[in-house]
C-alpha positions as CSV (number, residue, x, y, z in Angstrom):
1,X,0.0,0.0,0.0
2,X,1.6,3.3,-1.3
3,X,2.0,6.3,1.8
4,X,-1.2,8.3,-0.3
5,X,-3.3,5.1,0.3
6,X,-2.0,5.1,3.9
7,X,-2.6,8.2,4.8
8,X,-6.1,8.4,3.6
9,X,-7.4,5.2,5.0
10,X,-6.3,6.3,8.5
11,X,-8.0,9.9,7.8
12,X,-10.8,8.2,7.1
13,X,-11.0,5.7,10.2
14,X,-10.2,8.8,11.9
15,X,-13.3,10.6,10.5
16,X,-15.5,7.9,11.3
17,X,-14.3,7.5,14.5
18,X,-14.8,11.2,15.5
19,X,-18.2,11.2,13.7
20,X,-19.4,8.3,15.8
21,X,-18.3,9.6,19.0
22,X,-19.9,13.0,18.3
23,X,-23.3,11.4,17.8
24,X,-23.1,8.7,20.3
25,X,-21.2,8.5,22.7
26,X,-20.4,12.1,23.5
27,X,-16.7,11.4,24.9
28,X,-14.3,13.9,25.4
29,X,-12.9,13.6,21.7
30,X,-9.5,12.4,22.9
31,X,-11.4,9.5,25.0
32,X,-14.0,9.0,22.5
33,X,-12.0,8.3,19.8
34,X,-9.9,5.8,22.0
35,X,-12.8,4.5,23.0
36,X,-13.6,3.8,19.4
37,X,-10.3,2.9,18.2
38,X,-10.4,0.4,21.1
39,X,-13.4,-1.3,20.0
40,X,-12.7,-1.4,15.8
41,X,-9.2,-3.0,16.9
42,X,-11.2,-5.9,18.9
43,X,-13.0,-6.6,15.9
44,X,-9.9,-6.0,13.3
45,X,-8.1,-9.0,16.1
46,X,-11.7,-11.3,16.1
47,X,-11.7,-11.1,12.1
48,X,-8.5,-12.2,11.7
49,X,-8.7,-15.0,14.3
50,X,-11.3,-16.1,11.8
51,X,-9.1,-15.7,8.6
52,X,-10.8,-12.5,6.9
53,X,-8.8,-11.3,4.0
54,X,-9.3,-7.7,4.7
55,X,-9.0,-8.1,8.3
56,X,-5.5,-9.2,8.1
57,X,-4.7,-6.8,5.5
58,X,-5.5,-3.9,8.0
59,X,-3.2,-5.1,10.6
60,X,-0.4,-5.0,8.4
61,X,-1.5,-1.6,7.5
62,X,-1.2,-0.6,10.8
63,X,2.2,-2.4,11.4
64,X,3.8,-0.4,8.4
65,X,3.5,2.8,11.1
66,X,6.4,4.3,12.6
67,X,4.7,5.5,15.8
68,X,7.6,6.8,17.2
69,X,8.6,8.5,13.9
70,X,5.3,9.8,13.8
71,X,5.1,11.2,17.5
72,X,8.5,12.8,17.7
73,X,9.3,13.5,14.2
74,X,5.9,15.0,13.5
75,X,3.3,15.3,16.3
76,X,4.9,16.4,19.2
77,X,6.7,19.3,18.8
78,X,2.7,21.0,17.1
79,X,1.0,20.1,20.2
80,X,3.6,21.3,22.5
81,X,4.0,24.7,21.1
82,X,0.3,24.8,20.7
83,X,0.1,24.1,24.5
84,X,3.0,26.4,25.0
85,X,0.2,29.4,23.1
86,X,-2.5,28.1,25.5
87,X,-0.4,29.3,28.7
88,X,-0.5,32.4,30.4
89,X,3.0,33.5,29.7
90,X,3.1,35.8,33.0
91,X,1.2,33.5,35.4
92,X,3.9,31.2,34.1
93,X,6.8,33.0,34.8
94,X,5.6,33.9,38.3
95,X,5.6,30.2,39.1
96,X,8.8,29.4,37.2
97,X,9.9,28.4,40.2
98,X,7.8,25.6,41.2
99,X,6.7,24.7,37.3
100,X,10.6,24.0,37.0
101,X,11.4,22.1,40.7
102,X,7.9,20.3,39.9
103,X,9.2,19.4,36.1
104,X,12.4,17.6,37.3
105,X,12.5,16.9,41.0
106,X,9.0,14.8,40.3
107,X,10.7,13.2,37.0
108,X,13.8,12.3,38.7
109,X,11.8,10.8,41.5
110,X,9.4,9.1,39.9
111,X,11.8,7.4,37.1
112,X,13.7,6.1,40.0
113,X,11.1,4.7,42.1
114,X,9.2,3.0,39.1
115,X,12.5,1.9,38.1
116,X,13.2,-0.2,41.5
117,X,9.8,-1.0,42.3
118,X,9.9,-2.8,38.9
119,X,13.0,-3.9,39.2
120,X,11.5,-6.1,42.2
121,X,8.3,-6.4,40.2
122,X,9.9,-8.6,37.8
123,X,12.3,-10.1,39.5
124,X,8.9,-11.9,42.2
125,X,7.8,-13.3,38.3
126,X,11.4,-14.7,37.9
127,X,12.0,-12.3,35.0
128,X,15.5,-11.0,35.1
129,X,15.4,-7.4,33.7
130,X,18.5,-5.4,34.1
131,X,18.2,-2.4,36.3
132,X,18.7,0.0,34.0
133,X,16.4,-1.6,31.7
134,X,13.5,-0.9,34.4
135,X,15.0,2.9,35.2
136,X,14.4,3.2,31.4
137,X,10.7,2.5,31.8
138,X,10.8,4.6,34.6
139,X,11.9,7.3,32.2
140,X,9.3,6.2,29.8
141,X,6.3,6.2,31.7
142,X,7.0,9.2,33.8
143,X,6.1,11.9,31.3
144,X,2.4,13.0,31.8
145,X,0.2,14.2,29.0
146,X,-0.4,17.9,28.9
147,X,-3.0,17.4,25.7
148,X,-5.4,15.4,27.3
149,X,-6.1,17.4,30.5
150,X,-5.4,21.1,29.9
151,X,-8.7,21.2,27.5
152,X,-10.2,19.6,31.0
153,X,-9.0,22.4,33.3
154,X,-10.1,25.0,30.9
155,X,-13.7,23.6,30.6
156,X,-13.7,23.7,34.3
157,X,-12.6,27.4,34.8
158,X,-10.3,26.2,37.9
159,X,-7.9,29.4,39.3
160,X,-5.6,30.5,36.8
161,X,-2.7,29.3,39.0
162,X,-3.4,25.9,39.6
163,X,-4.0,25.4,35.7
164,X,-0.9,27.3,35.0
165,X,1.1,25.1,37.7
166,X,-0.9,21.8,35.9
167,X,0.0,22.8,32.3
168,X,3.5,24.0,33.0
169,X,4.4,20.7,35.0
170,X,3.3,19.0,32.1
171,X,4.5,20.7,29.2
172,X,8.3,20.7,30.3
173,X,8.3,17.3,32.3
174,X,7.7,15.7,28.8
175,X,10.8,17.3,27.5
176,X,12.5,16.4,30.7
177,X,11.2,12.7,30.5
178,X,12.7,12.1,27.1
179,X,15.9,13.8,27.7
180,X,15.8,11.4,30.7
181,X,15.1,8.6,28.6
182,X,17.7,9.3,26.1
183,X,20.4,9.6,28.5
184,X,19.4,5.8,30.5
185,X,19.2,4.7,26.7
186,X,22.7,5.6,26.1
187,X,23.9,3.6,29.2
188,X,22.5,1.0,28.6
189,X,23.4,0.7,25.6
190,X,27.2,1.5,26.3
191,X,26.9,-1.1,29.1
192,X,25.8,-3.5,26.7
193,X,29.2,-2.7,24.3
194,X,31.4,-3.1,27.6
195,X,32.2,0.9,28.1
196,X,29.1,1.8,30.3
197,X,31.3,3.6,33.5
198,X,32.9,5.8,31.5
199,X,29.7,7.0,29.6
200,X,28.0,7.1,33.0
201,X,30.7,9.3,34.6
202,X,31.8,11.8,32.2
203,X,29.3,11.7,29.4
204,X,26.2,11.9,31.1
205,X,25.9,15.6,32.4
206,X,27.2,17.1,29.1
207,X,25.0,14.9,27.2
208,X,22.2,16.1,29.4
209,X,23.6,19.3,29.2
210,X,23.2,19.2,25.7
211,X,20.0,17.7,25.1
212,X,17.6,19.9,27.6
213,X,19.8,23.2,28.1
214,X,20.5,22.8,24.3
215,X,16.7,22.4,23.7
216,X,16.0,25.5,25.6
217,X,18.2,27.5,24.4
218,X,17.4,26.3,20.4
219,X,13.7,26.9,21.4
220,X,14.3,30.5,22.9
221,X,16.6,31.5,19.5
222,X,14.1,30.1,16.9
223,X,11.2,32.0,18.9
224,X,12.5,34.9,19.3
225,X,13.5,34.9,15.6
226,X,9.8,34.2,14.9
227,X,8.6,36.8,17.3
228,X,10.4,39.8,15.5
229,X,8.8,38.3,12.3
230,X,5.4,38.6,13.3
231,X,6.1,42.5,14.3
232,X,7.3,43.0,11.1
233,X,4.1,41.4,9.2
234,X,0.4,42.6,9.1
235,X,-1.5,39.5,7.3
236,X,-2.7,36.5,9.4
237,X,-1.6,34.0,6.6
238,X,1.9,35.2,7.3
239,X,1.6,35.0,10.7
240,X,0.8,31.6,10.8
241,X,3.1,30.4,8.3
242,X,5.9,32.0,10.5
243,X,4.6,29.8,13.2
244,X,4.4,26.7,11.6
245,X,8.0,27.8,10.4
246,X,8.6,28.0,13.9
247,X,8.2,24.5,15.3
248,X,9.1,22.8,12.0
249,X,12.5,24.5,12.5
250,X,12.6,23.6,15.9
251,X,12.0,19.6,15.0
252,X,14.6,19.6,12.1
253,X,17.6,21.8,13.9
254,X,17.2,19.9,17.4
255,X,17.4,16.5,15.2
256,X,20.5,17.9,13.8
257,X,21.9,19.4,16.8
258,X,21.0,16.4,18.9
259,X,18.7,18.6,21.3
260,X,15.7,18.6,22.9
261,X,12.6,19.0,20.2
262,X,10.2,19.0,22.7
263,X,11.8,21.5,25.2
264,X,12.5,23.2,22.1
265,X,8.7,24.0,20.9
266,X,7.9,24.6,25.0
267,X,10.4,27.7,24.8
268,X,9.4,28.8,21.2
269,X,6.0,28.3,22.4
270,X,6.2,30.5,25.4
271,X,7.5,33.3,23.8
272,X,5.3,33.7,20.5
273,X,2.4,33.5,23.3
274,X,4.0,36.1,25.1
275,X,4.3,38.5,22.1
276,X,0.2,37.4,21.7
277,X,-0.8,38.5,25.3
278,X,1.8,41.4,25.6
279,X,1.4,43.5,22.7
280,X,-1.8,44.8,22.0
281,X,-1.7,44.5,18.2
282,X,1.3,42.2,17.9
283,X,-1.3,39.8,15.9
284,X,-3.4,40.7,13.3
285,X,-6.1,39.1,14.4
286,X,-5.3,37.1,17.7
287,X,-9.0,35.4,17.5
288,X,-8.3,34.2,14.1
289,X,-4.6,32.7,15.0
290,X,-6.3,31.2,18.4
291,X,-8.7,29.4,16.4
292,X,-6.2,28.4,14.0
293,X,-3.8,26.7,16.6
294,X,-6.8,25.4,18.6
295,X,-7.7,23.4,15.5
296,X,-4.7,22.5,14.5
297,X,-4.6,21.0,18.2
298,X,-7.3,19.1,18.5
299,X,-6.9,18.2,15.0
300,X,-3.7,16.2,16.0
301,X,-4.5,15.4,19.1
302,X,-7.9,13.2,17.5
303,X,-5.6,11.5,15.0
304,X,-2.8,10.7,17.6
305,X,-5.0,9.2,20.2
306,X,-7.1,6.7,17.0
307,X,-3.4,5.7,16.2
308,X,-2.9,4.9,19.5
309,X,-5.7,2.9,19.6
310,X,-4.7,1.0,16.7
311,X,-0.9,-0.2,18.5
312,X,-3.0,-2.8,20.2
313,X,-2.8,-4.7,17.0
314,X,0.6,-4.6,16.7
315,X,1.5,-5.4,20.8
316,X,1.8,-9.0,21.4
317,X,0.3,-9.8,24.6
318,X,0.7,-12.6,27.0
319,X,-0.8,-12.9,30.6
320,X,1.9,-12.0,32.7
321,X,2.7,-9.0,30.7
322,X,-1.0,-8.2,31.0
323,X,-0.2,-9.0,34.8
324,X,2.6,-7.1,35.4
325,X,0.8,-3.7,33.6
326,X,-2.1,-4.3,35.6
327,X,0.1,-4.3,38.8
328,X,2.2,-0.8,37.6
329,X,-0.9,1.1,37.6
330,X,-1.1,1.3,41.6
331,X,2.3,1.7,41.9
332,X,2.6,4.2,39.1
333,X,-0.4,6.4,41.0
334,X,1.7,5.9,44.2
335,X,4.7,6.9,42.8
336,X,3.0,9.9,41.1
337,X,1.7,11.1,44.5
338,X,5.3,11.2,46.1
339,X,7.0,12.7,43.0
340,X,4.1,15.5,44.1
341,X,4.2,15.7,47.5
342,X,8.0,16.0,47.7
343,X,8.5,19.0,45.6
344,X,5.0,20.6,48.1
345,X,6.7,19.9,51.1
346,X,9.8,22.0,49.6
347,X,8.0,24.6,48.5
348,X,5.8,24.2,51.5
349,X,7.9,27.9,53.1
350,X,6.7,30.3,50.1
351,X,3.3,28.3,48.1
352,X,0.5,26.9,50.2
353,X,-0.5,23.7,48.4
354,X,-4.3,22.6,49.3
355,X,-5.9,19.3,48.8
356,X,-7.6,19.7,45.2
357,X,-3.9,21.0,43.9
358,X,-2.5,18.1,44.7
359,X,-5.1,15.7,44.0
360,X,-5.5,17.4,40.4
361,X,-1.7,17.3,39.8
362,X,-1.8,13.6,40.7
363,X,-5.0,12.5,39.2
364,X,-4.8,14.6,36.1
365,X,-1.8,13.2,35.3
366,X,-2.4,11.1,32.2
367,X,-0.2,9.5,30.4
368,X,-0.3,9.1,26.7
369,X,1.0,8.8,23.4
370,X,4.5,10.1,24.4
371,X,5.1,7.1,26.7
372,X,4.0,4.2,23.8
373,X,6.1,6.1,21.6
374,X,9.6,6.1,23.7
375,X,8.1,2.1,24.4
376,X,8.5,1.5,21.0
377,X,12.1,2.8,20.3
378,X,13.1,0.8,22.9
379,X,15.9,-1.2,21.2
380,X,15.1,-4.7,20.1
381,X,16.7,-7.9,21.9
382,X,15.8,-6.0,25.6
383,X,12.1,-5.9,27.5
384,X,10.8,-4.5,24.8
385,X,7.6,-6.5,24.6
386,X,7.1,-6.5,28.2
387,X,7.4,-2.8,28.2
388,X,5.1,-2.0,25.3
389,X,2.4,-4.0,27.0
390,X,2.4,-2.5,30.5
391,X,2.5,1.1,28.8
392,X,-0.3,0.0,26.9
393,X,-2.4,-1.5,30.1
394,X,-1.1,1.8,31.8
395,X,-2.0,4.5,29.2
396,X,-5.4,3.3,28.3
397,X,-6.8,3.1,31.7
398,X,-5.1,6.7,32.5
399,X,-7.0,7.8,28.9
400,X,-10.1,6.0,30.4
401,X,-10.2,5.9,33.8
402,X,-8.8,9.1,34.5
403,X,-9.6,11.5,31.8
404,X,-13.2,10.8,32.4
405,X,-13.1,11.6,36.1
406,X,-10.7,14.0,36.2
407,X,-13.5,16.7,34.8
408,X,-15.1,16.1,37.8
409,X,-12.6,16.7,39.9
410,X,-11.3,20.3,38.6
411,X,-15.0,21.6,38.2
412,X,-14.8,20.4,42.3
413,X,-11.6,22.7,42.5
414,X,-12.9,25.4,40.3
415,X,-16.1,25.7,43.1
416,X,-14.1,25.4,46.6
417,X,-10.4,27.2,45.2
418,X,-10.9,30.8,44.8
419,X,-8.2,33.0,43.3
420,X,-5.0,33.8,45.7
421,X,-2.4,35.3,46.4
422,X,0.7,35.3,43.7
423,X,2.8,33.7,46.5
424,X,0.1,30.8,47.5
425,X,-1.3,27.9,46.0
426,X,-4.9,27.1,46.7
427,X,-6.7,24.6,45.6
């Protein structure tokens, strides 16, 4: 099947998909379409246990996708800068502090922690997965989803801050994830060719260095490049063909330059949206360019999560690695309520962190397509399988489970958290 044949069958399923959910079930477009991608995969599996010619010809369509490629190389980088737009630039920067300690401190600690709590997961089911193996899940299944939940918060109207703290932790702790991820990949991978301690003692902070300082730093050059370019231009096409410029040029240079892509659209990101809130008529029509980016999000953000649907074709399952994902997601939740409260209890001096904050930044905390895609580039040879399925188990019942409760708990935190102080927290 040639790419144009590809790409329009998948529009299509996409179409459908949306179309149903719209008149149906009435999901929250990301959940409904998972839902619905969910349920055509079942059947897709059920036809070809039965030998349907067409059946098995879809599942090789969907095995000829690079979900990684497509997610990193494509994906990504839009629907972090678009979520970048979406953020209060100021309320942002008055929190920079605890958006940043929240973004790695809670990384760092919950890569770790999954890490060894798997690491003793596997090794009751007599599986012997190497250490770094299961800090490399930890890496990959650390990063939370800022797509699926900042449309949530918004619906809900909760105090600016709390979204702001929300959305920012989210934003750059995916960046931070796969720089994290990157980094355990290169260890192990060193270990494997015999020269691990040297990587891990002189490479690893200039490599990190490089990758999410680097990131920044591309991200802050390319925006502010694309900033002075929309002062200089009065037609909205323009502007948001220098935008797309933007985080295309971001994607390319950082794949070139062996930097953050992610961190990099965050930082473009921040500072078009600055130039749209802080200069009255920086935009020629800001409405129009909202609309446009708010389109383009959801837009991707329906196609990404039908996709991810699909992987379950292409997963091979068994019941212990069915098990063992079952099993992570109470750990994971556990481990996500730690990586919280340790960065609240630091902060504890300046921000006042109430209940719903917490609860929200635990509980909203989805995970999704970002995590199947680092899954998949695990190398082959290694845990790959096992790791694909308990992301799989994980992300779909965070998609499920949580995205269609955590409405309910914002519009409860919208009610009871009024709007404070800059230096406070309530929620």
């Amino acid at each position: 099947m040639q790419l144009l044949d590809l790409s329009a069958t998948l529009v299509i399923i996409t179409a459908l998909i949306a179309v149903l959910n719209a008149r149906y079930l009435k999901l929250p477009a990301s959940i409904g379409v998972t839902v619905g991608g969910l349920a055509l995969s079942l059947v897709l599996l059920l036809l070809v246990g039965l030998g349907v010619p067409f059946a098995q010809q879809a599942v090789e369509l969907v095995r000829r996708i690079q979900f990684d490629d497509f997610v990193f190389q494509g994906v990504l980088s839009f629907l972090l800068f678009a979520g970048a737009l979406g953020v209060n630039s100021h309320a942002l920067w008055v929190l920079r502090g605890p958006v940043m300690l929240f973004a790695l401190l809670s990384t760092a600690i919950s890569t770790g922690l999954v890490g060894a709590l798997l690491y003793g997961l596997t090794g009751l089911f007599g599986l012997d997965v190497p250490l770094v193996y299961c800090l490399l899940f930890g890496a990959l299944i650390s990063p939370t989803d800022p797509v699926s939940v900042l449309g949530v918060l918004k619906q809900a109207k909760v105090p600016r801050r709390i979204e702001t703290l929300v959305a920012g932790e989210s934003l750059f702790n995916d960046g931070v994830g796969v720089v994290a991820f990157a980094v355990l990949a290169s260890v192990a991978a060193s270990g494997a060719a015999g020269h691990g301690p040297a990587l891990s003692t002189a490479g690893l902070g200039l490599f990190f260095a490089q990758e999410a300082l680097g990131g920044l730093l591309l991200g802050s050059v390319v925006g502010l490049i694309g900033w002075i370019s929309l002062r200089l231009v009065d037609d909205f096409v323009v502007e948001v063909l220098i935008t797309l410029g933007v985080v295309m040029a971001c994607t390319a240079v950082a794949a070139h330059l062996h930097t953050s892509a992610p961190l990099a659209a965050v930082a473009a990101g921040l500072l078009v949206g600055f130039l749209k809130e802080r200069v009255p008529h920086g935009l020629t029509s800001r409405e129009k360019f909202d609309g446009f980016w708010h389109l383009t999000d959801e837009l991707l953000n329906i196609f990404l999560f039908v996709l991810l649907a699909l992987e379950v074709l292409v997963v091979q399952f068994t019941g212990l690695r069915l098990l063992l994902g079952v099993l992570a997601i109470p750990l994971l939740l556990a481990v996500r309520a730690i990586s919280v409260q340790v960065p609240v209890m630091l902060l504890g001096r300046r921000y006042r962190f109430t209940p719903y904050t917490r609860r929200l930044m635990v509980w909203g905390g989805l995970r999704g397509a970002i995590s199947v895609a680092l899954a998949f580039s695990v190398p082959a040879g290694t845990p790959r399988e096992l790791f694909l399925v308990m992301t799989y188990v994980i992300v779909v019942f965070s998609i499920l489970v949580q995205g269609l409760s955590v409405g309910k708990l914002a519009r409860r935190a919208a009610e009871r958290a009024p709007e404070v102080a800059p230096v406070n927290l309530r929620g």
